[in-house]
C-alpha positions in Angstrom: 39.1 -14.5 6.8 38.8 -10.7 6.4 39.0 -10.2 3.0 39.2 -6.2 2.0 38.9 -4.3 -1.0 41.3 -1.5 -0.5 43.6 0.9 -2.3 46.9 0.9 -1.1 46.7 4.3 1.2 43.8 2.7 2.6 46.4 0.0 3.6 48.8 2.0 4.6 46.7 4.2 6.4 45.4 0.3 8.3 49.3 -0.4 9.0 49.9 2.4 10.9 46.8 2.1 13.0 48.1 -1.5 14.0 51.8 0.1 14.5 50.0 1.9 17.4 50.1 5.6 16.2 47.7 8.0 17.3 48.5 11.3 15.7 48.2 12.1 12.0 48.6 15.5 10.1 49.1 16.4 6.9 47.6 18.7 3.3 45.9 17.3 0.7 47.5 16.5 -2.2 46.9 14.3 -4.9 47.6 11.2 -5.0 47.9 10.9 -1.0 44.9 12.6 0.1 42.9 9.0 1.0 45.6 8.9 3.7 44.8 11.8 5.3 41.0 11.0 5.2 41.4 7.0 6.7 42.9 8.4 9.2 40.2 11.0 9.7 38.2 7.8 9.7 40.1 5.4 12.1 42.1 8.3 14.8 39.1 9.8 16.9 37.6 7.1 17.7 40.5 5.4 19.3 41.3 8.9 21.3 43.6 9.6 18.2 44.5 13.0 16.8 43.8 14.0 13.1 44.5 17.6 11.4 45.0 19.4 8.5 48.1 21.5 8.6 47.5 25.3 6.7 50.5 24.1 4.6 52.9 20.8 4.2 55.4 22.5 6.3 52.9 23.0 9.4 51.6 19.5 8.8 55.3 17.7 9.5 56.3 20.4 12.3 52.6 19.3 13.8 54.4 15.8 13.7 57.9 16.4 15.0 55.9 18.2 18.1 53.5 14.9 18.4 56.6 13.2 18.0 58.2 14.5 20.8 55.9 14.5 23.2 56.3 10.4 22.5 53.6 10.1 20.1 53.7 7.5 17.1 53.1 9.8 14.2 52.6 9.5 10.4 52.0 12.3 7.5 51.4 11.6 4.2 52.3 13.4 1.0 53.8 13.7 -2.9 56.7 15.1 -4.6 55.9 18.8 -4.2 55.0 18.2 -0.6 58.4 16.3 -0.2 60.3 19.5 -1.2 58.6 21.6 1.6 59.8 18.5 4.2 63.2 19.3 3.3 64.2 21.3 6.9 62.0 19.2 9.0 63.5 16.0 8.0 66.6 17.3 8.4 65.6 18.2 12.2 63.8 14.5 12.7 67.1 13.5 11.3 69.9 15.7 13.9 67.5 15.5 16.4 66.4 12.0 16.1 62.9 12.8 15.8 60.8 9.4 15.1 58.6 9.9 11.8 57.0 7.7 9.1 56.3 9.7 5.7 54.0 8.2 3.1 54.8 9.4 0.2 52.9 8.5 -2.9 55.0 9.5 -5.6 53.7 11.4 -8.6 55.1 12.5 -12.1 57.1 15.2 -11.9 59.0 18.0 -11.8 57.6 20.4 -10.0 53.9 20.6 -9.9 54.4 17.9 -12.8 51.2 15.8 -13.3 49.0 15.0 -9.9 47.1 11.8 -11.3 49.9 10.2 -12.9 52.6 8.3 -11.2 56.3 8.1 -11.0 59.1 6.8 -9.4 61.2 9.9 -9.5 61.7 11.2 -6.1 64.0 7.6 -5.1 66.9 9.4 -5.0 65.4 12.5 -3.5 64.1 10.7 0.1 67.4 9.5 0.5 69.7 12.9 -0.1 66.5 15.6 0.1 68.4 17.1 3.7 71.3 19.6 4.8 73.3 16.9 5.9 73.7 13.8 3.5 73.1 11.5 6.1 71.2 8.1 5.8 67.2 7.7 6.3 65.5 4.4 5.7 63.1 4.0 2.5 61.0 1.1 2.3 59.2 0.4 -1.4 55.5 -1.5 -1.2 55.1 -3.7 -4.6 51.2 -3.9 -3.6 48.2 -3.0 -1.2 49.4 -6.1 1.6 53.4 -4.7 1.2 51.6 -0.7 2.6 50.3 -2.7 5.5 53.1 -4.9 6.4 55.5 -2.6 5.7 54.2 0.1 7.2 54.0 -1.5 10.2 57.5 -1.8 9.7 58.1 1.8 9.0 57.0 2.5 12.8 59.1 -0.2 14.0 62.3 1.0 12.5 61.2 4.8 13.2 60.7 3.7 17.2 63.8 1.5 17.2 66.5 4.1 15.4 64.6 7.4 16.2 64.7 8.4 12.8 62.5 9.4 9.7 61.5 6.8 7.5 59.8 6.7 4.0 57.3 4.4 2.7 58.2 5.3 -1.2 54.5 4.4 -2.5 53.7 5.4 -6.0 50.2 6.7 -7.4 49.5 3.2 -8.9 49.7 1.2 -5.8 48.0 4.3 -4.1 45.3 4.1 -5.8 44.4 0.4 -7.0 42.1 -1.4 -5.6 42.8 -4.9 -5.0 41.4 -8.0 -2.3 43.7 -8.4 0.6 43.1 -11.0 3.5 44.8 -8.2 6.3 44.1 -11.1 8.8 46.7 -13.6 6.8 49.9 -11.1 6.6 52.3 -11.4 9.0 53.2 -8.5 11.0 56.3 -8.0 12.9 56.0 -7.1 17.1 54.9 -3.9 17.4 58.2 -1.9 19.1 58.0 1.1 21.1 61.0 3.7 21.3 63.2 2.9 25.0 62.4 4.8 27.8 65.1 6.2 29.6 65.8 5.2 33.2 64.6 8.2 35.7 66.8 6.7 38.5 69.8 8.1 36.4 70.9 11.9 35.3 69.4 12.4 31.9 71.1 13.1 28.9 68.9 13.3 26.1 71.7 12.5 23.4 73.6 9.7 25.3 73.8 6.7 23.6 74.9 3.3 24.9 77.4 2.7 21.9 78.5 4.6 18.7 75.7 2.6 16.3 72.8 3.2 19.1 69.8 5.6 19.2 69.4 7.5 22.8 67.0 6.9 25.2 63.5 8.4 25.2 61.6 10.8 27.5 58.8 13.2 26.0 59.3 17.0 26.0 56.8 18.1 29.2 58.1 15.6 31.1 58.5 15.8 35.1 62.5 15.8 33.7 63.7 18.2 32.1 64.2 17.6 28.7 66.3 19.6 25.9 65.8 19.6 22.2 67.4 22.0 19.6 67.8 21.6 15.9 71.2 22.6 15.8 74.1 20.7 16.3 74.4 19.5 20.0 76.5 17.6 22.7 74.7 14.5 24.4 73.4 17.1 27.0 71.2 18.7 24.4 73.4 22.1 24.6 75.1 23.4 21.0 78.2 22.1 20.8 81.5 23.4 18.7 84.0 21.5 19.6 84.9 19.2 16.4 86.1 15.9 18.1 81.9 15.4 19.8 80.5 16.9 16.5 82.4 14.4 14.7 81.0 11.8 16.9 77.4 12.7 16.8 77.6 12.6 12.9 79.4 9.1 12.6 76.5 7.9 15.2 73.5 9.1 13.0 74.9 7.3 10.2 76.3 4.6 11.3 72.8 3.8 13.8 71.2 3.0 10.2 73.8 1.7 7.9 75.1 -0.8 10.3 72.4 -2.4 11.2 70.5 -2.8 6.9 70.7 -6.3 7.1 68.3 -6.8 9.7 65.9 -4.6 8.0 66.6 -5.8 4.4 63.0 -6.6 3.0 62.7 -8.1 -0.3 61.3 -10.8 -2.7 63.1 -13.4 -5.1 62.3 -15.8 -7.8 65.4 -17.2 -8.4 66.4 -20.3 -11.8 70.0 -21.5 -11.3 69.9 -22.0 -15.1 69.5 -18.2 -15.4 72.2 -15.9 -16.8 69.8 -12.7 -16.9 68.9 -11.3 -13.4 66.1 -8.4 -13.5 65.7 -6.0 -10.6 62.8 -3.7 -10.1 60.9 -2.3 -7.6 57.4 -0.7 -6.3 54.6 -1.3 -9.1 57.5 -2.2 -11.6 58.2 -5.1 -9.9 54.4 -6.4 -11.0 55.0 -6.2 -14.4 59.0 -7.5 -13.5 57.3 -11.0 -12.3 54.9 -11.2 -15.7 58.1 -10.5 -18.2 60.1 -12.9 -15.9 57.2 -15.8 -16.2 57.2 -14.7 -20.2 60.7 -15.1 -20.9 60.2 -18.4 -19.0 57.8 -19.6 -20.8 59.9 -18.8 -24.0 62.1 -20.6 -22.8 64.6 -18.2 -21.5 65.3 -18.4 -18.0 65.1 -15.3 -15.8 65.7 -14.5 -12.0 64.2 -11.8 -10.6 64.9 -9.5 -7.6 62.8 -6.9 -5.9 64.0 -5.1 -3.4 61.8 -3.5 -0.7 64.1 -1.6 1.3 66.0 1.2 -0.9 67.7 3.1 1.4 70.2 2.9 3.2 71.4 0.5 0.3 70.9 -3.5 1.0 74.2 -3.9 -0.6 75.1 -7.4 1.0 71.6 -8.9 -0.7 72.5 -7.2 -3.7 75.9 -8.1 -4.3 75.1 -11.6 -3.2 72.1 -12.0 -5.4 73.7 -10.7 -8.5 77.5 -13.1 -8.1 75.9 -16.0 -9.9 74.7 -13.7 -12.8 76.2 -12.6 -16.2 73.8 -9.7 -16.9 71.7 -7.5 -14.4 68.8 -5.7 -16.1 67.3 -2.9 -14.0 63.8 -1.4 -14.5 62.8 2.0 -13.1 59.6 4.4 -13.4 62.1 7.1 -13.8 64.9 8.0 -15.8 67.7 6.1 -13.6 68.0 6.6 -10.3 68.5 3.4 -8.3 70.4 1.8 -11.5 73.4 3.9 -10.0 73.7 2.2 -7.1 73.3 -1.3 -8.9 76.1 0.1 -10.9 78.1 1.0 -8.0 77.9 -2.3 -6.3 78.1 -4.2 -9.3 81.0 -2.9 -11.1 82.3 -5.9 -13.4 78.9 -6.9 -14.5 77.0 -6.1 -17.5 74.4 -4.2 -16.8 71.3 -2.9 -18.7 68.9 -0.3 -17.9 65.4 0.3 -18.8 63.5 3.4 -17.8 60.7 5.7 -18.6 58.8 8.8 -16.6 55.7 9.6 -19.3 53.0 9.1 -17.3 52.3 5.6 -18.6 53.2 2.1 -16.2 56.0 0.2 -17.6 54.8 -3.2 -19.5 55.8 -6.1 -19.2 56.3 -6.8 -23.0 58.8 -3.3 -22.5 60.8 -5.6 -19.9 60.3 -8.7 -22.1 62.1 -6.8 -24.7 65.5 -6.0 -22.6 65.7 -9.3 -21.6 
C-alpha cells in the first residue's frame, strides 16, 4: 500500500506523469503554482521538459509547440491565467492541438482574491474561445479524482485531439489528504493514432464526420502543415462554405457524440427520495454530509455529482433526475451549471443554492434547501 499525503496539484501533477507526458510549462500563480513545481520535481529526471513561460500566453504556445511535435503536454493555471489562454485554446481547438489545462479556480473577477476559491470560471472553459465550439471539462471532488481523472484528461486529449480542462478549485488544490495512489483504478493509457506513411498525408482527413485525424509531428520526414486559420483537410486555408461547414460540424460533433463514453460521475441514490441534490468539485463533499443529514432526519435524499461538465452529460442527467420531484443544485458561484440543469430539466422543480464570498459552502447551508 502507498499511502500519500498529498494536496490535490500534487495529484494532479502524479496523474499526468502516469498519463505519460513529458513536457510541462506554465507561470506561477496562486493557487496552481505546486503544479508547476511537482513537475519541476518529477520531468528531468525521466528525460522530461519543465519551464517557466515569461507570461501565461508563452507558457500555453510552449505547449501547443510541444504538442505538436507529439509530445503529451500539461500547463497549469487560474482564472486570470485562463483569460490570457483564450486565442490558444481556440488554436488547440481549430487545429486539434492535444492539451490538458489544470486549472485551479480562484475567486474572482479579475485579479479577484488569489487564496480563496471559487467555482466561477464553469462556464468560462466551456465558451472562453472565438468559436463556441465544445471542449471537455472534467471536475475532481478530491485529491484521488486529480489523479484518476487526470489520467483521463490525457486520454480524451490523445483520443479527440482536443483541449481538455481539469476544473480543480483552490480547496481541493490545496488540501492535504491520505490517498492509497496504488488502489485507484486507472484507465489504459491511450496515445494519439499515428497516421499510415504508406499513404499520401492529409493532416486534416478524418475517417468519418465524428472522428479526429491522424497524427504525425511537425519536423517529421513528411511534410506536415499546421495553420490556425480555418483550413481544408490538406492543411491549406480554405473558403469555400460547403468544407468549412464540414470541418466545424466535425469539431463538435468528434466530442458531443461520443459524452457518454466519457461521462464520469458518482451517485447515492434512495428510491424513497423525492429531493435529488446535484453538486460538484469540493461542493459535492459537503453535498454527501447534508445528504447523510437529511437522512438521518429522516428525510430521504439522492445525490448526484457529476464529474464531467462539459460537453453536458445530458443522457445521465435527464435519466437521473426522471424519478425525482425536486432537483436542488449547489454551486460555488452564483449559477452557472444550474442553467444547464434547467435546460434539461424543464418540467421539474428546481432550486438553486449558490454563493462566491470566499467561504466553502456548508453543509448545514445545503441541509437548509433541502
Amino acid at each position: 500500500m502507498a499511502l500519500s499525503f498529498i494536496e490535490g496539484n500534487e495529484a494532479a501533477a502524479l496523474g499526468a506523469m502516469a498519463a505519460g507526458c513529458r513536457f510541462f510549462a506554465g507561470y506561477p500563480i496562486t493557487p496552481a503554482t505546486t503544479i508547476y513545481n511537482a513537475m519541476l520535481r518529477y520531468l528531468p529526471p525521466e528525460g522530461g521538459v519543465c519551464l517557466q513561460g515569461e507570461d501565461e500566453i508563452a507558457s500555453i504556445g510552449y505547449c501547443l509547440g510541444a504538442s505538436m511535435a507529439g509530445n503529451k503536454v500539461l500547463t497549469a493555471t487560474s482564472g486570470p491565467g485562463i483569460s490570457l489562454y483564450s486565442e490558444q485554446i481556440s488554436f488547440a481547438i481549430g487545429s486539434e492541438i492535444p492539451l490538458v489545462i489544470v486549472n485551479v479556480q480562484r475567486l474572482g473577477p479579475s485579479t479577484g482574491s488569489a487564496t480563496k476559491g471559487a467555482d466561477g470560471d464553469i462556464q468560462f472553459m466551456r465558451w472562453g474561445s472565438s468559436s463556441g465550439l465544445p471542449v471537455i471539462v472534467l471536475a475532481p471532488v478530491d485529491a484521488a479524482d486529480c489523479y484518476r481523472l487526470t489520467v483521463h484528461a490525457f486520454n480524451l486529449a490523445e483520443q479527440f485531439r482536443c483541449p481538455v480542462f481539469l476544473a480543480s478549485n483552490k480547496e481541493i488544490a490545496m488540501t492535504r489528504e491520505s490517498v492509497d495512489l496504488d488502489a485507484i483504478d486507472l484507465p489504459d493509457i491511450v496515445t494519439r493514432r499515428p497516421a499510415d506513411r504508406q499513404t499520401p498525408f492529409l493532416p486534416f482527413a478524418s475517417a468519418g464526420d465524428d472522428t479526429a485525424p491522424d497524427f504525425l509531428p511537425i519536423g517529421d520526414q513528411t511534410l506536415v502543415r499546421q495553420t490556425s486559420s480555418t483550413h481544408g483537410a490538406n492543411g491549406y486555408i480554405t473558403v469555400d462554405p460547403d468544407e468549412i461547414n464540414a470541418f466545424q460540424h466535425r469539431l463538435e460533433k468528434k466530442l458531443t457524440a461520443h459524452v457518454d463514453r466519457f461521462t464520469f460521475f458518482d451517485q447515492d441514490l434512495d428510491p424513497r427520495a423525492d429531493t435529488l441534490v446535484v453538486a460538484y468539485g469540493v461542493t459535492a463533499r459537503a453535498a454527501r454530509v447534508a445528504v447523510a443529514a437529511s437522512r438521518a432526519a429522516g428525510k430521504p435524499v439522492s445525490l448526484l455529482v457529476p464529474k464531467t461538465l462539459w460537453p453536458v452529460p445530458e443522457r445521465l442527467i435527464v435519466d437521473t433526475a426522471a424519478a425525482y420531484e425536486r432537483v436542488v443544485v449547489v454551486e460555488m458561484n452564483t449559477g452557472q451549471y444550474v442553467r444547464e440543469i434547467r435546460r434539461l430539466l424543464p418540467g421539474k422543480s428546481i432550486d438553486f443554492f449558490g454563493q462566491m464570498n470566499g467561504n466553502l459552502i456548508k453543509p448545514e447551508q445545503i441541509g437548509e434547501v433541502i
